[in-house]
PyMOL Python script that loads the backbone (N, CA, C, O; Angstrom):
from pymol import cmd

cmd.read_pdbstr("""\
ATOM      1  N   UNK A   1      -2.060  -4.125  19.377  1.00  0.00           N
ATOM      2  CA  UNK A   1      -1.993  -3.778  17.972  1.00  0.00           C
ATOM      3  C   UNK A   1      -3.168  -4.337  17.184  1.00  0.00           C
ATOM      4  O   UNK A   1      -3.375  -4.072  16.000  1.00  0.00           O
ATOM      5  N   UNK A   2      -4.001  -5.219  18.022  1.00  0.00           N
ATOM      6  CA  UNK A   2      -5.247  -5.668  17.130  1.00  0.00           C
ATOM      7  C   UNK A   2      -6.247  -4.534  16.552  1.00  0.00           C
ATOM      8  O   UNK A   2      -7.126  -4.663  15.700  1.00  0.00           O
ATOM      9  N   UNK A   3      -5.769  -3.156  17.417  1.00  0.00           N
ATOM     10  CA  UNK A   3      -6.780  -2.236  16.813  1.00  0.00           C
ATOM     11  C   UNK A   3      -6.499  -1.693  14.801  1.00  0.00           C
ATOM     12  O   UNK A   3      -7.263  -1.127  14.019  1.00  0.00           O
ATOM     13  N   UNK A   4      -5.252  -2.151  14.654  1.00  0.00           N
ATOM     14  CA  UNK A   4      -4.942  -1.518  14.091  1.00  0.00           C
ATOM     15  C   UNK A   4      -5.140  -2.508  12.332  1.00  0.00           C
ATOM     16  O   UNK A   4      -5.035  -3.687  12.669  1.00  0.00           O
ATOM     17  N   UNK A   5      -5.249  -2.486  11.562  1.00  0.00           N
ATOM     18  CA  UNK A   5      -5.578  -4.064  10.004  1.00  0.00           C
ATOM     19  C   UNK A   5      -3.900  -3.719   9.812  1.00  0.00           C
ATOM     20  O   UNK A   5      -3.086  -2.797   9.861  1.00  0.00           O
ATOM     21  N   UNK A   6      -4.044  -5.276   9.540  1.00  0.00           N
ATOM     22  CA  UNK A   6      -3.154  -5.786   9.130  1.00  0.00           C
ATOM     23  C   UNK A   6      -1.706  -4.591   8.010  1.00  0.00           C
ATOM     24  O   UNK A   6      -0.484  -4.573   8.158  1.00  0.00           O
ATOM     25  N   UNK A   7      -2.654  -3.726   6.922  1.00  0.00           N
ATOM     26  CA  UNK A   7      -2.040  -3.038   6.238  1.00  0.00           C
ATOM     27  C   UNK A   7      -1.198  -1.805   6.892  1.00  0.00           C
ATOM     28  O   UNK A   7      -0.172  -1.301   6.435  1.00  0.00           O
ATOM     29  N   UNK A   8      -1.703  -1.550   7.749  1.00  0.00           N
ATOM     30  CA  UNK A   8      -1.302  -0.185   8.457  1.00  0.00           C
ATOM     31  C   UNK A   8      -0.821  -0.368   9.974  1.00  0.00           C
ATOM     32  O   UNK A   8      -0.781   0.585  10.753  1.00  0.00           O
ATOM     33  N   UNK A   9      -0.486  -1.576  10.302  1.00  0.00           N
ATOM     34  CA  UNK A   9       0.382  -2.386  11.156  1.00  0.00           C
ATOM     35  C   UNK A   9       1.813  -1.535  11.038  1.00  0.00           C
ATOM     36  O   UNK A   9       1.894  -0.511  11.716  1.00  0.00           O
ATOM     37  N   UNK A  10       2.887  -1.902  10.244  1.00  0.00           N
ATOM     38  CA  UNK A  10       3.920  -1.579  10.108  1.00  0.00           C
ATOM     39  C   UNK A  10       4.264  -0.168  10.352  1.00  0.00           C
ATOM     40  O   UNK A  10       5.054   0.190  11.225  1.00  0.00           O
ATOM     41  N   UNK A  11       3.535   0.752   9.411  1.00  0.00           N
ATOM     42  CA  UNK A  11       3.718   2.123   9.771  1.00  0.00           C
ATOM     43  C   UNK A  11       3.305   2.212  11.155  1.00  0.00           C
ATOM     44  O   UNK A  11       4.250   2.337  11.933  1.00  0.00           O
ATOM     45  N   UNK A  12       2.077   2.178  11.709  1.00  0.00           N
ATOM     46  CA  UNK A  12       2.432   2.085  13.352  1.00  0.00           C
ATOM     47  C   UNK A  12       3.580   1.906  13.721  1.00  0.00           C
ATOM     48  O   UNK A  12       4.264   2.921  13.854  1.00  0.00           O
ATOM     49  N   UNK A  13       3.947   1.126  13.895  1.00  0.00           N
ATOM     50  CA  UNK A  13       4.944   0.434  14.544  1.00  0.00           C
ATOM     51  C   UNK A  13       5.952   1.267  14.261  1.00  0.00           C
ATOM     52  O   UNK A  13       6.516   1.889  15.161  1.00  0.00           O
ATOM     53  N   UNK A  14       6.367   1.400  12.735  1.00  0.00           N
ATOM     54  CA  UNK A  14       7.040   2.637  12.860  1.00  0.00           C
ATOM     55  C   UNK A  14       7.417   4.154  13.330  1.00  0.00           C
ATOM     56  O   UNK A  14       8.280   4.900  13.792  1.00  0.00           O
ATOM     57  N   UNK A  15       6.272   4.035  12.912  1.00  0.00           N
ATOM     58  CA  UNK A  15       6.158   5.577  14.050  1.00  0.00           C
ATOM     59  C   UNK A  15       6.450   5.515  15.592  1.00  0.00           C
ATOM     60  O   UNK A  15       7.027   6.257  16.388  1.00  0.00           O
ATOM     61  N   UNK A  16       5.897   4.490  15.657  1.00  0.00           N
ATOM     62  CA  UNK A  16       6.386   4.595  17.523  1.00  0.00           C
ATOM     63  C   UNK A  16       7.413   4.055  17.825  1.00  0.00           C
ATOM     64  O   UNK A  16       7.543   4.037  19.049  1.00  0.00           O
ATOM     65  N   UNK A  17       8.636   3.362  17.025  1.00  0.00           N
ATOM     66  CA  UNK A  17       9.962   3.231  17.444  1.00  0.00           C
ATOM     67  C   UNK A  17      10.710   4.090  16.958  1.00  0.00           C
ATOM     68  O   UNK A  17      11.782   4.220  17.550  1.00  0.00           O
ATOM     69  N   UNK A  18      10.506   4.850  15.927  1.00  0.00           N
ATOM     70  CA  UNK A  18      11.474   5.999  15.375  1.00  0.00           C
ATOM     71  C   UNK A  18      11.405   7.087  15.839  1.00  0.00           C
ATOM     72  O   UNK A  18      12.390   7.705  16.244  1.00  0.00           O
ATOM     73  N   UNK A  19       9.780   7.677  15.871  1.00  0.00           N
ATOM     74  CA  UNK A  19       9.701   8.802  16.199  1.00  0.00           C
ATOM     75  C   UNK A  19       9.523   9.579  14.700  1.00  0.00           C
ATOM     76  O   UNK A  19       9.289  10.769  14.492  1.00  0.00           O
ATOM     77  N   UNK A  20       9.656   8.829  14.044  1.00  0.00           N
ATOM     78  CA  UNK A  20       9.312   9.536  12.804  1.00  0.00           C
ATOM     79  C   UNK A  20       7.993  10.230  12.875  1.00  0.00           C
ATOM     80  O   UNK A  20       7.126   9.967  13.709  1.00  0.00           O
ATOM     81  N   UNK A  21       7.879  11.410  11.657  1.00  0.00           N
ATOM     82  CA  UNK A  21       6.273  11.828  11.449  1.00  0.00           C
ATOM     83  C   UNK A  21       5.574  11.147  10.502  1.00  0.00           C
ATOM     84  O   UNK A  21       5.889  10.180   9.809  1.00  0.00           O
ATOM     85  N   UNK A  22       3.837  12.276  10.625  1.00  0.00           N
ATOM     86  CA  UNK A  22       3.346  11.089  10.217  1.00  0.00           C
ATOM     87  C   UNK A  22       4.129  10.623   8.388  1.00  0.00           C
ATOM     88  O   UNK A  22       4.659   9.617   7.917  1.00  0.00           O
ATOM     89  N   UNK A  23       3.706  12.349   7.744  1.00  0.00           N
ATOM     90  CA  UNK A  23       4.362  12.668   6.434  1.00  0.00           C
ATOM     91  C   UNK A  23       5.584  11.919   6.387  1.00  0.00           C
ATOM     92  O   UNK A  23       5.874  11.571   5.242  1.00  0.00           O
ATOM     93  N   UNK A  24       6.367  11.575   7.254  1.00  0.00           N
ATOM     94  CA  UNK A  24       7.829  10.847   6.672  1.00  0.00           C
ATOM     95  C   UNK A  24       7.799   9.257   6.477  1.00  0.00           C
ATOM     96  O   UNK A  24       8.276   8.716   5.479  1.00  0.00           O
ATOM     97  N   UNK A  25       7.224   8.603   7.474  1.00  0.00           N
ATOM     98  CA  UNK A  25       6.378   7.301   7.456  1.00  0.00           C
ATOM     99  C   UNK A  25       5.325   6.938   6.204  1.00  0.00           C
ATOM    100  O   UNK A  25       5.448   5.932   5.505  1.00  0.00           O
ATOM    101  N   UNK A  26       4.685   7.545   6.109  1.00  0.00           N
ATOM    102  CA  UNK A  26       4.294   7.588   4.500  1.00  0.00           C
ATOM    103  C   UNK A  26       4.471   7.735   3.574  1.00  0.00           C
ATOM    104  O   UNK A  26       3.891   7.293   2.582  1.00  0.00           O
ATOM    105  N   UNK A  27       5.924   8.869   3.740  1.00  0.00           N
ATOM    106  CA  UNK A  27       7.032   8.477   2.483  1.00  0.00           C
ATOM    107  C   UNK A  27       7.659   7.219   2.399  1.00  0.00           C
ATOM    108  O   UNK A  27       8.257   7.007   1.345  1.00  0.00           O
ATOM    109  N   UNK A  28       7.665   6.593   3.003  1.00  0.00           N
ATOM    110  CA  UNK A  28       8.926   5.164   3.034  1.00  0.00           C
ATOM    111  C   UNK A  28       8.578   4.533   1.894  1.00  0.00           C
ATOM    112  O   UNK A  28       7.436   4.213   1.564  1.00  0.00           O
ATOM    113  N   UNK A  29       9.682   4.342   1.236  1.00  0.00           N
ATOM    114  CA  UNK A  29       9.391   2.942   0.267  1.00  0.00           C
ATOM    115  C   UNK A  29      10.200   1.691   0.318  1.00  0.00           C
ATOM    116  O   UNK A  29      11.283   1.642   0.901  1.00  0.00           O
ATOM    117  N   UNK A  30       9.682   0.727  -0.273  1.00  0.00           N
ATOM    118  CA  UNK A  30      10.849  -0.240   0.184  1.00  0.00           C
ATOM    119  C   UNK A  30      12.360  -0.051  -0.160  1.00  0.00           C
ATOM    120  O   UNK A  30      13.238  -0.872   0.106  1.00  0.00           O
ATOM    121  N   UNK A  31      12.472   0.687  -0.547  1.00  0.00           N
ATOM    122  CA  UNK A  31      14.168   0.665  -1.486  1.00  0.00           C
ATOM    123  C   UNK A  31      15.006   1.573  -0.031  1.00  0.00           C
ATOM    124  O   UNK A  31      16.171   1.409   0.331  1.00  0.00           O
ATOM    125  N   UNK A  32      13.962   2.531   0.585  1.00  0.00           N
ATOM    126  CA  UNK A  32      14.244   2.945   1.743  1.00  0.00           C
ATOM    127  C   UNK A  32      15.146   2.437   2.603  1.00  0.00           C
ATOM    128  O   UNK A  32      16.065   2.961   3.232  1.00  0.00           O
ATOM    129  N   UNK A  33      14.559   0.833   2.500  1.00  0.00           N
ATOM    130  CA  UNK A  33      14.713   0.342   4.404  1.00  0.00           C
ATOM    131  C   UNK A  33      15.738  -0.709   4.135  1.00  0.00           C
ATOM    132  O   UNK A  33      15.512  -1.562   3.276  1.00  0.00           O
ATOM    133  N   UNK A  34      16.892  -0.702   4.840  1.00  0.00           N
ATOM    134  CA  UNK A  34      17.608  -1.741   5.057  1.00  0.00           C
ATOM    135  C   UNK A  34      17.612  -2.612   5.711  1.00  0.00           C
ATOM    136  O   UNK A  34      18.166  -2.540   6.808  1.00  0.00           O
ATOM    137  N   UNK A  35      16.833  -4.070   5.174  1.00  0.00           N
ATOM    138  CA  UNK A  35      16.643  -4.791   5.946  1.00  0.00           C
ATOM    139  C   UNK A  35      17.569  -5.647   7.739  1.00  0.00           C
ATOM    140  O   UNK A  35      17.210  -6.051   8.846  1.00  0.00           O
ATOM    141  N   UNK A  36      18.721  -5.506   7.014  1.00  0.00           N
ATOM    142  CA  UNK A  36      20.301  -6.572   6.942  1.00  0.00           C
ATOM    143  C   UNK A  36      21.159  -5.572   7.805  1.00  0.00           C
ATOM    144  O   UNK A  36      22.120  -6.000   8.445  1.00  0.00           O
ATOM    145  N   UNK A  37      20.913  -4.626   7.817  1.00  0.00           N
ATOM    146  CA  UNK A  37      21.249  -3.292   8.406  1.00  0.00           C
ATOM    147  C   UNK A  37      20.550  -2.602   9.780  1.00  0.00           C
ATOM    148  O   UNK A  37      21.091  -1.953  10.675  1.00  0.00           O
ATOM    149  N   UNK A  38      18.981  -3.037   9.578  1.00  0.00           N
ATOM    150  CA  UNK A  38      17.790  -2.470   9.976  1.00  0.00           C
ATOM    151  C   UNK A  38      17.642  -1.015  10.388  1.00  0.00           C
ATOM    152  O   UNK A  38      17.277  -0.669  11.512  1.00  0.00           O
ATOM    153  N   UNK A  39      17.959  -0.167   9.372  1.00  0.00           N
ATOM    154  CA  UNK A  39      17.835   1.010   9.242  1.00  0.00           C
ATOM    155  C   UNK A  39      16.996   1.605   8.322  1.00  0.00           C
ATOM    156  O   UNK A  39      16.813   0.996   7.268  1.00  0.00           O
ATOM    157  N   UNK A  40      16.256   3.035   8.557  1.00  0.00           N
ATOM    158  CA  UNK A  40      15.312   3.592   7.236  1.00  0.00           C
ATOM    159  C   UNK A  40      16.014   4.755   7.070  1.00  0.00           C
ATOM    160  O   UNK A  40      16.524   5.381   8.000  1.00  0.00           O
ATOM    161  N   UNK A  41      16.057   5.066   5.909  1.00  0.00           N
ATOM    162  CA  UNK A  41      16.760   6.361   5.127  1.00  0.00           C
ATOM    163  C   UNK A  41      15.034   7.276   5.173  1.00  0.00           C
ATOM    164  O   UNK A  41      14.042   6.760   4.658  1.00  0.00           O
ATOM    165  N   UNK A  42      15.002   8.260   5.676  1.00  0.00           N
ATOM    166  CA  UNK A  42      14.008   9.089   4.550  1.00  0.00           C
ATOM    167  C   UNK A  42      14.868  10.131   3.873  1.00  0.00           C
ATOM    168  O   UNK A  42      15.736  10.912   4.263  1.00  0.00           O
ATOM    169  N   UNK A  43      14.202   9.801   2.507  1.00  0.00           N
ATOM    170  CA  UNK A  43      14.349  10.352   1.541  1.00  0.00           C
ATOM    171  C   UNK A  43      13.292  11.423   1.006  1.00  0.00           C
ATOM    172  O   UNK A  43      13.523  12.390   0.281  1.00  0.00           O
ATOM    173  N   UNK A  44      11.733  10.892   1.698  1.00  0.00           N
ATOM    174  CA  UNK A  44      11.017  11.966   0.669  1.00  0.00           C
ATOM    175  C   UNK A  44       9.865  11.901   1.837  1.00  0.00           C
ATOM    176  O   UNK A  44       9.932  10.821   2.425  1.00  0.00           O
ATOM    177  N   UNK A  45       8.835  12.752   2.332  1.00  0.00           N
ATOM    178  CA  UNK A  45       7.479  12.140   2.192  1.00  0.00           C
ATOM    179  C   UNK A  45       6.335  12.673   1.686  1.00  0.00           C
ATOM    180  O   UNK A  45       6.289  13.254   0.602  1.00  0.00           O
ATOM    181  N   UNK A  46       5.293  12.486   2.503  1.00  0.00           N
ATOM    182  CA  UNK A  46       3.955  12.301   1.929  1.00  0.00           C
ATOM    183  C   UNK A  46       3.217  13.727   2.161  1.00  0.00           C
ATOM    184  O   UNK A  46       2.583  13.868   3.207  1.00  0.00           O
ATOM    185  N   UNK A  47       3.285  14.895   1.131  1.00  0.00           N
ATOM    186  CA  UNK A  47       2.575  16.185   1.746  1.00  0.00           C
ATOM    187  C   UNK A  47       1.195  16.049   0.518  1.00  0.00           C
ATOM    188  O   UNK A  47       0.993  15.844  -0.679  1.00  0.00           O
ATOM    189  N   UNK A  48       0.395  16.364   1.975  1.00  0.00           N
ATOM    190  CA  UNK A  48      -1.237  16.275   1.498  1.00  0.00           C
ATOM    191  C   UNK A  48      -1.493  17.538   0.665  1.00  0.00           C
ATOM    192  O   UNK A  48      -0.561  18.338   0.739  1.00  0.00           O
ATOM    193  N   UNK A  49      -2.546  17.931  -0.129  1.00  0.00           N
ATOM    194  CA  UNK A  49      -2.965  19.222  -0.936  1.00  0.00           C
ATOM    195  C   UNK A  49      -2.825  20.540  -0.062  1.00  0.00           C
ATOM    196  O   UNK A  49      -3.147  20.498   1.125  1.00  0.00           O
ATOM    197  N   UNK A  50      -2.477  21.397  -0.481  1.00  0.00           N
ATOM    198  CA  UNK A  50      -3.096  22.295   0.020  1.00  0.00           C
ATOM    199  C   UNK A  50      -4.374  23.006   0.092  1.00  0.00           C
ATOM    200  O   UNK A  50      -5.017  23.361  -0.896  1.00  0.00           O
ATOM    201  N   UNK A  51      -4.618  23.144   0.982  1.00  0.00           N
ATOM    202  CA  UNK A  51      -6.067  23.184   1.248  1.00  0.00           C
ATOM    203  C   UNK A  51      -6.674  24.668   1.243  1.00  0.00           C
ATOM    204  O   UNK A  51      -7.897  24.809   1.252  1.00  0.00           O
ATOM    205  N   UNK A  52      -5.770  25.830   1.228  1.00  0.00           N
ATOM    206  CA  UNK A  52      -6.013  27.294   0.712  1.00  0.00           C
ATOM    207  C   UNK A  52      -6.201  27.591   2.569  1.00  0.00           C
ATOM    208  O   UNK A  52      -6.937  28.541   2.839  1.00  0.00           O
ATOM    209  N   UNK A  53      -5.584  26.840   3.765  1.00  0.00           N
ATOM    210  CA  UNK A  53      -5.893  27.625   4.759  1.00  0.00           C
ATOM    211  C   UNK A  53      -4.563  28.286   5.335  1.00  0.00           C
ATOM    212  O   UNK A  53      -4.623  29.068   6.285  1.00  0.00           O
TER     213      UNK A  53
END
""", "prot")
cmd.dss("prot")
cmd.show_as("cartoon", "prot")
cmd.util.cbc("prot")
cmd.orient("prot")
């Protein structure tokens, strides 16, 4: 995981134990994730512009 800074650690990690995508992983916010629980709700994610293709 050293390839990866410090900030963008977690989402890794996420992605490769959930299986989540990338767009849903970049939706997460903290209100998301249950710590105490250790579960993530998605609720929303991350869609880039459209690009007219």
């Amino acid at each position: 995981m050293a390839e990866f800074s410090d900030r963008y650690r977690a989402a890794v990690l996420l992605a490769a134990a959930s299986g989540l995508r990338q767009g849903e992983v970049l939706g997460i916010e903290v209100g998301h994730i249950d710590f105490l629980r250790r579960t993530v709700r998605v609720a929303q994610q991350l869609v880039g512009p459209d690009r007219g293709i």
